[in-house]
N, C-alpha and C positions, 0 to 999 in steps of 0.2 A: 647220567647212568649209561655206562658201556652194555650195548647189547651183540653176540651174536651171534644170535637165531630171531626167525618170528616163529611163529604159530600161525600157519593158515589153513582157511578154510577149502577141501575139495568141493568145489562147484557140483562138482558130478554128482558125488556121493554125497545127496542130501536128501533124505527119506522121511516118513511120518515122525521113526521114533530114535533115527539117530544123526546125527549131523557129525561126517567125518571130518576132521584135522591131521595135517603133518605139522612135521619141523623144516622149514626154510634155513638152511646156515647162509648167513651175508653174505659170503665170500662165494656162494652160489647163484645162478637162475632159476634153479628146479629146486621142487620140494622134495624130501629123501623120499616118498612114495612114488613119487614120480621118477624121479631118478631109480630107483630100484625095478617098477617097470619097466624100464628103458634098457636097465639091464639083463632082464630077463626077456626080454622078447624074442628075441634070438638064439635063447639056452631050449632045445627041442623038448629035454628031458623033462622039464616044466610046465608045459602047455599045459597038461592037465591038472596040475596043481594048481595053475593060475585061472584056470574055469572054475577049479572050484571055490576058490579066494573069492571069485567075484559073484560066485552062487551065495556064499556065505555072506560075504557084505551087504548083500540088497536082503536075505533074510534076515539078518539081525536088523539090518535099516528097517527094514516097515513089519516086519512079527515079531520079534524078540523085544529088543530092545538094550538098551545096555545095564 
């Protein structure tokens, strides 16, 4: 079977009620979440979108849920 991408698991982002996943493509090192952070750290305009992304991820991780 030709694959390529995997699915993996963010380590970090692993909570009571949700356990995060990206998409890895082969031909990469980084997972597209990871790579897209990487893009954005440096974009100023964003900062506060990306506090709230991670406000949001850890409340759906452990009160919401998916």
């Amino acid at each position: 079977m030709n694959s390529f991408a995997t699915i993996v698991r963010l380590d970090e982002f692993q909570f009571s009620k949700v356990k995060y996943y990206s998409i890895q493509f082969d031909e990469n090192d980084k997972n597209e979440f990871y790579d897209f952070l990487n893009r954005m750290e440096n974009v100023v305009e964003a900062a506060d979108d990306l506090d709230r992304l991670f406000v949001w991820i850890e409340i759906i991780g452990e009160t919401v849920g998916a």
